[in-house]
C-alpha positions as CSV (number, residue, x, y, z in Angstrom):
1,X,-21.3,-21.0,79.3
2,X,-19.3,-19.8,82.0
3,X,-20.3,-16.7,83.4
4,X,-18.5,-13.2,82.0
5,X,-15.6,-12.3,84.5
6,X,-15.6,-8.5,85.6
7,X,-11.9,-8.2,84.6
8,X,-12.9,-8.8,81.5
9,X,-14.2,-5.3,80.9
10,X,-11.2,-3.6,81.2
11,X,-8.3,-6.5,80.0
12,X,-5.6,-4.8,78.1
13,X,-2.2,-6.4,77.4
14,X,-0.7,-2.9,78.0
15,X,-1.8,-3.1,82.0
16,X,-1.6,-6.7,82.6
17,X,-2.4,-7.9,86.2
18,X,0.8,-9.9,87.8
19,X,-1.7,-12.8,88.0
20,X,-1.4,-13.0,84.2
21,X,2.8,-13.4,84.3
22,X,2.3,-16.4,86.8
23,X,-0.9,-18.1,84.6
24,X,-2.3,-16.5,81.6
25,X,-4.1,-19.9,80.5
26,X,-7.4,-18.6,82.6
27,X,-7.4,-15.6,81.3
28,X,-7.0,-16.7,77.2
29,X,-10.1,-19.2,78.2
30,X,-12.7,-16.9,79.6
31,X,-11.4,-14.5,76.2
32,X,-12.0,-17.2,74.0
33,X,-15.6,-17.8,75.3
34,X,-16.7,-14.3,75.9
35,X,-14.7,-12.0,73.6
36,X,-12.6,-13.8,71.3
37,X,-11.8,-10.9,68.8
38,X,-11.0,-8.5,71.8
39,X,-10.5,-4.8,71.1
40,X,-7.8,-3.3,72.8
41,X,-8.1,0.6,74.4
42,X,-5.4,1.4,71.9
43,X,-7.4,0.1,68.8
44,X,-5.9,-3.6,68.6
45,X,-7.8,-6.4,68.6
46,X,-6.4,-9.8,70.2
47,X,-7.4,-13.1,68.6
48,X,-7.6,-16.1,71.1
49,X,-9.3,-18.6,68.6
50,X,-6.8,-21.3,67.0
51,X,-9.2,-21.2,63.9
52,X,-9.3,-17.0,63.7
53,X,-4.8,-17.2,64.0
54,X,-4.5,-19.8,61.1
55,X,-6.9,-17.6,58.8
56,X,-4.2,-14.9,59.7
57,X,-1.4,-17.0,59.9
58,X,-2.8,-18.5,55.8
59,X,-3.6,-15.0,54.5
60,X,-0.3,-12.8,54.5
61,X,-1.5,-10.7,51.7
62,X,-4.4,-9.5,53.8
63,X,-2.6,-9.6,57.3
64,X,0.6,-8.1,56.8
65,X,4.1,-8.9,58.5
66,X,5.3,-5.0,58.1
67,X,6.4,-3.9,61.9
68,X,7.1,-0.1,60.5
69,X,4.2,1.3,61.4
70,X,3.7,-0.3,64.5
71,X,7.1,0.0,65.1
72,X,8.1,3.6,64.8
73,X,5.8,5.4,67.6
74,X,7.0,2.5,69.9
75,X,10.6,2.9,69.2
76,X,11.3,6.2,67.4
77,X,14.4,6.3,65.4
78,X,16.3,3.9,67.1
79,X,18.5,0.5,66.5
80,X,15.1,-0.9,68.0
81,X,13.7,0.1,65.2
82,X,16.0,-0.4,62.3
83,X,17.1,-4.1,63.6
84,X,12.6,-5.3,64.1
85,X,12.0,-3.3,61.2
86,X,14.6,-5.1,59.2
87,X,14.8,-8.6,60.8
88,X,13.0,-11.9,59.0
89,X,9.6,-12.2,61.3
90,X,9.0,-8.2,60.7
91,X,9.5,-8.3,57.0
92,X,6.8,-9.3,54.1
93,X,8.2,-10.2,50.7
94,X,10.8,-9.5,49.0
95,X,12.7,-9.2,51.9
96,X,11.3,-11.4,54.0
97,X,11.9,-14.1,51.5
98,X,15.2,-13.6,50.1
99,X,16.1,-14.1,53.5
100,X,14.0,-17.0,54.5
101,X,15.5,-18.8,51.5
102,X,18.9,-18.4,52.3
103,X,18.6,-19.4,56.0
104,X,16.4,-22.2,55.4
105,X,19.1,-23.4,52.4
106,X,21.7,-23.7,56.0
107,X,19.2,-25.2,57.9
108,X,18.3,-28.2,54.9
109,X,18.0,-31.4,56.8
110,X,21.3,-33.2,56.2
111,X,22.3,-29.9,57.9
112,X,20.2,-30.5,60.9
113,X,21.1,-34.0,60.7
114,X,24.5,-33.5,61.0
115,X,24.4,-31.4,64.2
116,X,22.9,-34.1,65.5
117,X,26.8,-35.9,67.1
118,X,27.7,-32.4,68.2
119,X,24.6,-31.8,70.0
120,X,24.2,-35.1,71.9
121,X,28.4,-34.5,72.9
122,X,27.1,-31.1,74.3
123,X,24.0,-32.4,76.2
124,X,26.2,-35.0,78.2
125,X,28.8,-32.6,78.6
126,X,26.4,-30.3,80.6
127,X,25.0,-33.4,82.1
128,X,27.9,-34.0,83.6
129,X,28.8,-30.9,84.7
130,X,25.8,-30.4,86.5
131,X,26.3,-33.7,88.1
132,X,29.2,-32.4,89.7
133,X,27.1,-29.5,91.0
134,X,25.9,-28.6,94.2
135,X,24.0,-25.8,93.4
136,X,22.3,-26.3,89.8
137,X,19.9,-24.0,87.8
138,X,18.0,-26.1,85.3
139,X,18.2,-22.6,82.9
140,X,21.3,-21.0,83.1
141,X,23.5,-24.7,83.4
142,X,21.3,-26.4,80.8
143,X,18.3,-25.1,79.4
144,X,20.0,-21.8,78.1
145,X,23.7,-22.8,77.4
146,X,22.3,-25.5,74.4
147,X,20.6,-22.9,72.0
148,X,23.7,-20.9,72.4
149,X,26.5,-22.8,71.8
150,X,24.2,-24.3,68.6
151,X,23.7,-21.2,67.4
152,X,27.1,-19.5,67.7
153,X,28.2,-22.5,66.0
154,X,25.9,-21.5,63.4
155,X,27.1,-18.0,63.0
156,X,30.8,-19.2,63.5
157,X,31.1,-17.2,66.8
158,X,34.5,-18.2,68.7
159,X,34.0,-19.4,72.0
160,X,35.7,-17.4,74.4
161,X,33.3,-14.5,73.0
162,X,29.5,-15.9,73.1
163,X,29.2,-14.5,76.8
164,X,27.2,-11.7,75.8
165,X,25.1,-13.8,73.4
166,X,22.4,-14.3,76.2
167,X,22.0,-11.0,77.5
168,X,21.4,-9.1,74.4
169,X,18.8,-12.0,73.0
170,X,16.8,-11.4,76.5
171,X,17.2,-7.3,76.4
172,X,16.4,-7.2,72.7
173,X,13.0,-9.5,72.8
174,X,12.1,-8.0,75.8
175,X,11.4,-4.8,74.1
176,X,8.2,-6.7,72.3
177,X,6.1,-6.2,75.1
178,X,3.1,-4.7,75.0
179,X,4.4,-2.4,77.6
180,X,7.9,-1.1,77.8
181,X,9.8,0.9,80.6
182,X,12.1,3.5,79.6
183,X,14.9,0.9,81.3
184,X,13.6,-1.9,79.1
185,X,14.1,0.8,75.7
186,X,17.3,1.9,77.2
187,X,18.7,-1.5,77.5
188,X,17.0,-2.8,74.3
189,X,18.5,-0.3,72.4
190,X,22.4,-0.9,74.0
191,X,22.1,-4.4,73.3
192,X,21.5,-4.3,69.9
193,X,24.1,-1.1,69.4
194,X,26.6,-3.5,70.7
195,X,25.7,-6.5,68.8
196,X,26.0,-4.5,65.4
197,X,29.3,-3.6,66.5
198,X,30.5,-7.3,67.4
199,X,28.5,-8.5,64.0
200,X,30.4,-5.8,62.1
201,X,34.0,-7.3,63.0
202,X,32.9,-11.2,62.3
203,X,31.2,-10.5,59.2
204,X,34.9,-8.9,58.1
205,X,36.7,-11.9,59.3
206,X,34.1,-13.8,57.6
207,X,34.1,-11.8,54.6
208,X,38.3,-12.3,54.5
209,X,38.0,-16.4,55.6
210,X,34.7,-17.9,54.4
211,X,33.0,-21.2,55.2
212,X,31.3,-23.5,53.8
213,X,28.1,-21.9,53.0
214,X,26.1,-25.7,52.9
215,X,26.6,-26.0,56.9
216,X,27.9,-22.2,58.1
217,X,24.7,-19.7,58.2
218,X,26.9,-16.7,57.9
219,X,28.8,-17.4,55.2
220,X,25.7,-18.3,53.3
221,X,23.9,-14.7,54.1
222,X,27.1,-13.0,53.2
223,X,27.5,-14.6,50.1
224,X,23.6,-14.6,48.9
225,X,22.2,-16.4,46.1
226,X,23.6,-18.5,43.0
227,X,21.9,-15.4,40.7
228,X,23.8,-12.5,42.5
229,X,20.9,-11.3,44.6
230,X,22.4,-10.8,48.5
231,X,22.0,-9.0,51.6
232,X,22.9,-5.1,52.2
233,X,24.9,-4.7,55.2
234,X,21.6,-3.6,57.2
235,X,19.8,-6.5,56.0
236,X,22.6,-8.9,56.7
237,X,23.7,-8.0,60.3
238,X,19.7,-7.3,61.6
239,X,19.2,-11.1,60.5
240,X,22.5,-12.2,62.0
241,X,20.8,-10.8,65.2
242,X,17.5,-11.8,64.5
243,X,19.1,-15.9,64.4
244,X,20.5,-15.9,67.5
245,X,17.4,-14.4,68.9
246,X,14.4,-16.7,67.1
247,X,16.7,-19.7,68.2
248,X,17.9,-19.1,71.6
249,X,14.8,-17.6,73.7
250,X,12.4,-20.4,72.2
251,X,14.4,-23.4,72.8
252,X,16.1,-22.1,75.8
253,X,12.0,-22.0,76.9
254,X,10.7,-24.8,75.5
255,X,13.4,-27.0,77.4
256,X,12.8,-25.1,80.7
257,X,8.9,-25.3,79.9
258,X,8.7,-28.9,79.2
259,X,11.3,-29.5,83.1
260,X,8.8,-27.6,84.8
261,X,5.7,-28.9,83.8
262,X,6.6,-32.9,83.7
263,X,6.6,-31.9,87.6
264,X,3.5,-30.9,87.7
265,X,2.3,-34.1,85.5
266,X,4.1,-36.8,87.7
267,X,1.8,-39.7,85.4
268,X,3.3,-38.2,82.0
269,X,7.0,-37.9,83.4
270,X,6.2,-41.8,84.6
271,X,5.4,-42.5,81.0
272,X,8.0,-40.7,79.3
273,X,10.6,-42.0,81.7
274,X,9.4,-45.7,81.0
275,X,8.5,-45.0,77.6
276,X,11.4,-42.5,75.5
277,X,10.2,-43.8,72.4
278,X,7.4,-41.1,73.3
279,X,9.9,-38.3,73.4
280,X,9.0,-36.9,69.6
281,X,5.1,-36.8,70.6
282,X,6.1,-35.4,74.2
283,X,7.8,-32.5,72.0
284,X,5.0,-31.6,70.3
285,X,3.0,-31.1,73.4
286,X,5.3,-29.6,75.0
287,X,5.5,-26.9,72.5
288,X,1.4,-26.7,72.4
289,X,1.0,-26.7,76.3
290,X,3.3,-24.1,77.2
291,X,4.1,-22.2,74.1
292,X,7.3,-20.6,74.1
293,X,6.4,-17.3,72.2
294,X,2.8,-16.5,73.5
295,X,2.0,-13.5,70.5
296,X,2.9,-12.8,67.5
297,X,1.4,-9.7,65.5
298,X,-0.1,-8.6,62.0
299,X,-1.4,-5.5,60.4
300,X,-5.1,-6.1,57.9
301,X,-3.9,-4.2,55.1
302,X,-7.5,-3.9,53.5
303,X,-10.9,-4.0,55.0
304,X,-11.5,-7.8,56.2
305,X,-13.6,-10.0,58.6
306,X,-12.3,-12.4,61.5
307,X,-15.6,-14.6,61.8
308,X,-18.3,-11.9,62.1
309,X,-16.1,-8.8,63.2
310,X,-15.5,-6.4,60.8
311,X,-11.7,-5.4,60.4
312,X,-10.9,-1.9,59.3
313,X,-7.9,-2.1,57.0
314,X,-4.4,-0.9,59.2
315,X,-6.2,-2.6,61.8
316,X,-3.4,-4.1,64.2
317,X,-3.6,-7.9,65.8
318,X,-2.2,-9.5,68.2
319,X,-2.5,-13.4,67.6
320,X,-2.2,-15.2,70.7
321,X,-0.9,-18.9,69.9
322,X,-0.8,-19.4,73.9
323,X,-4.7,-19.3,73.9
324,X,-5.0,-20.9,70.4
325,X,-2.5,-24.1,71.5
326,X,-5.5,-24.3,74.5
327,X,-8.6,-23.8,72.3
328,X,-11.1,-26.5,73.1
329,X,-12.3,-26.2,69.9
330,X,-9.2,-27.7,68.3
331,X,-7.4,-29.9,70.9
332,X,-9.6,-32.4,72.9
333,X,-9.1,-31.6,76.9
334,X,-6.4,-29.3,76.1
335,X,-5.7,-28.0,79.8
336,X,-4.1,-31.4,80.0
337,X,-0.5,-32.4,79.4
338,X,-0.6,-35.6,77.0
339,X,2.4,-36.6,76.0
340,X,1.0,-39.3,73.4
341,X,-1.6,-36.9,71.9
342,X,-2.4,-37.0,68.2
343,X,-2.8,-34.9,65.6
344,X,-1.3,-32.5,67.6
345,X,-1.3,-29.3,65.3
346,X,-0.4,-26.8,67.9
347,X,0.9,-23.2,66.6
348,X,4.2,-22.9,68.3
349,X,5.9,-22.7,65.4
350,X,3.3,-20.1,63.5
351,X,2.0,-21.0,60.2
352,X,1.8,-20.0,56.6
353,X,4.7,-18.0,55.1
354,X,6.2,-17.0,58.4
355,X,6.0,-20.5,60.1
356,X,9.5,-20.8,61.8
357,X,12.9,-21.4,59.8
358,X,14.7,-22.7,62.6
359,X,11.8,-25.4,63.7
360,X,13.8,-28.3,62.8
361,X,16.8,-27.3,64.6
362,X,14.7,-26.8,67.6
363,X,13.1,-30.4,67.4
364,X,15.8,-31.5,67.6
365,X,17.6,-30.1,70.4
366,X,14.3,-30.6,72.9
367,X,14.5,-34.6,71.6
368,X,18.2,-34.4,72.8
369,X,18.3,-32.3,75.6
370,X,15.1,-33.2,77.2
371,X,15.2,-37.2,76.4
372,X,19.0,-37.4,77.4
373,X,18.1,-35.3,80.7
374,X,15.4,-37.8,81.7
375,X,17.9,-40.9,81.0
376,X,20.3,-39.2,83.3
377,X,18.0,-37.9,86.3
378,X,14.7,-39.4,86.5
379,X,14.4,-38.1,89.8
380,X,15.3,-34.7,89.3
381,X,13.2,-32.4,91.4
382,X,12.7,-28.7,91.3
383,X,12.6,-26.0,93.8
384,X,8.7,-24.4,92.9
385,X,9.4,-21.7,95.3
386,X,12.4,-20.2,94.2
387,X,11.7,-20.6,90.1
388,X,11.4,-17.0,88.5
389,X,9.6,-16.6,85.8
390,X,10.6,-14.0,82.8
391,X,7.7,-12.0,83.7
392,X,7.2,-11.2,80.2
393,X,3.3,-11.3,78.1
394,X,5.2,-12.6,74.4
395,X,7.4,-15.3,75.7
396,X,6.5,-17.1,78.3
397,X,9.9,-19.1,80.2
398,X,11.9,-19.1,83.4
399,X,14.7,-17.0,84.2
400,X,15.6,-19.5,86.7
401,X,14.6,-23.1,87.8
402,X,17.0,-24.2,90.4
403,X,16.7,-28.0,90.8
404,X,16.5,-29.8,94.6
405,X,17.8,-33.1,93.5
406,X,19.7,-35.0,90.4
């Protein structure tokens, strides 16, 4: 055993050291081996073990999805509050899976499947832009702009008005933190304001022209289930929301993620170069080394135990799938990138009941955008220095990677 760090004493998520934003991995390990159920000073506890987050994940009657508790001293009553508290990930049953079902009924996978000409036209369309370049940012000219245009497709958003799409994602999920500034509430709460709005007018135009609810998301939520049952107008635009935000920030990470760290691992970039019959492996692991979304959150809604620690019931828990995708206990030398590992059943994607609609869809675009990339510009090379990081505890990405050479 390692010996106990003195930080450890006084870690809280709400007063995170900036060393923590740059590499959190240290800090999850010395957590898993010295305090893996970690109270918080505010009465939280933080899991870092992959096998204590899959008994949560597996038991959703006992560890509740329910933000409004949580929720409500955090964000008052506020379009924060009504759009978490209303949104599919916040949500237990019924609502959470009357919703679930008719998202995941557009998502089937001759759905996905058939996104799959659209998206490669896309990919070399941005490939190609960027060739033409002479200053290129690995985020905003590719990483970002996939998960956006594949989502407003999606929704049915027209073209000339998915500008704002990125923006209001970013200023909406940044108001998860564990921390927020009055600046981040501010702009959390505008974003979403104005989103409604927009939603409000394309539901309408939906409502008067609909599409073909097998392929078009929106049309599907508006129109609800064979037996009748649909959305209220709350329900319907806080999921709208909550699409383009699941979608965009993980894939929009997990493409940057997987860029960035191939640098670092010059042997696996070799490989998967040489070898892009890896690239559905090399997906996985990318998704288990750097896990987009970093912490997800439950409430114990009766007394209960993770291992030996007595849970009071309303007990709230953060689980922490970065630390659990780098639990020795699951994954065999798992501070290494290996793009051919097996068995690789990482927790990016959650588990259970909540285990991500959208997973599929985002499969897919890191094969196509990360295997096509590599095909294109083997020797891309990136600019360490000047890559920004989002500086954020839940979701862990780059604002910017600007690339040296293509």
């Amino acid at each position: 055993m390692t010996p106990c760090p003195d930080w450890l004493t006084g870690f809280d998520l709400r007063a995170l050291a900036p060393e923590f934003y740059r590499d959190p991995y240290p800090y999850y390990a010395a957590l898993q081996e010295h305090d893996p159920v970690r109270r918080m000073p505010d009465g939280s506890v933080l899991l870092t073990r992959y096998a204590d987050c899959l008994q949560v994940y597996k038991d959703p009657v006992t560890f509740s999805s329910d933000k409004k508790a949580e929720f409500f001293p955090k964000y008052g009553a506020s379009p924060l509050f009504e759009h978490h508290t209303t949104s599919l990930v916040f949500n237990d049953p019924p609502l959470h899976t009357r919703v679930r079902k008719l998202i995941i009924g557009a998502l089937s996978q001759r759905a996905v499947d058939s996104m799959q000409v659209g998206l490669i036209a896309l990919v070399d369309r941005l490939l190609e832009d960027m060739a033409a370049r002479q200053h290129v940012d690995l985020i905003e000219h590719f990483a970002a702009a996939i998960p956006i245009e594949i989502i407003g497709n999606l929704l049915g958003v027209p073209h000339d008005e998915r500008e704002p799409l990125r923006d209001w994602s970013l200023a909406i999920l940044g108001a998860l933190e564990p921390a927020l500034s009055a600046e981040q509430l501010a702009r959390g709460n505008r974003a979403v304001s104005e989103f409604t709005e927009y939603l409000r007018g394309l539901v309408a135009d939906r409502r008067a022209r609909p599409g073909d609810p097998a392929t078009d998301v929106l049309t599907r939520l508006i129109v609800g289930e064979p037996n009748g049952e649909q959305l209220s107008e709350s329900e319907l635009l806080q999921n709208c929301i909550f699409i383009l935000n699941a979608g965009h920030e993980t894939t929009t990470n997990l493409i940057g993620n997987a860029l960035h760290a191939l640098t670092l691992w010059p042997d696996q970039r070799s490989l998967l170069t040489h070898e892009p019959a890896l690239i559905k492996t090399a997906i996985e692991e990318f998704l288990r080394f750097e896990s987009s979304n970093q912490l997800g959150n439950r409430m114990s809604t009766a007394d209960s135990f993770i291992g030996a620690v007595a849970l009071p019931a309303n007990t709230r828990i953060t689980l922490c799938i970065g630390a659990a995708n780098r639990d020795p206990g699951q994954f065999v030398d798992p501070d290494r990138l290996d793009i051919t590992r097996q068995h690789n059943r990482h927790l990016a994607f959650g588990s259970g009941t909540h285990q991500c609609a959208g997973l599929a869809v985002a499969r897919l675009e890191g094969i196509i955008a990360i295997g096509r990339f590599l095909k294109r510009f083997p020797n891309y090379a990136i600019d360490h220095d000047r890559a920004k990081r989002g500086g954020r505890a839940r979701f862990r990405g780059f604002l910017a990677l600007p690339a040296t050479q293509l």
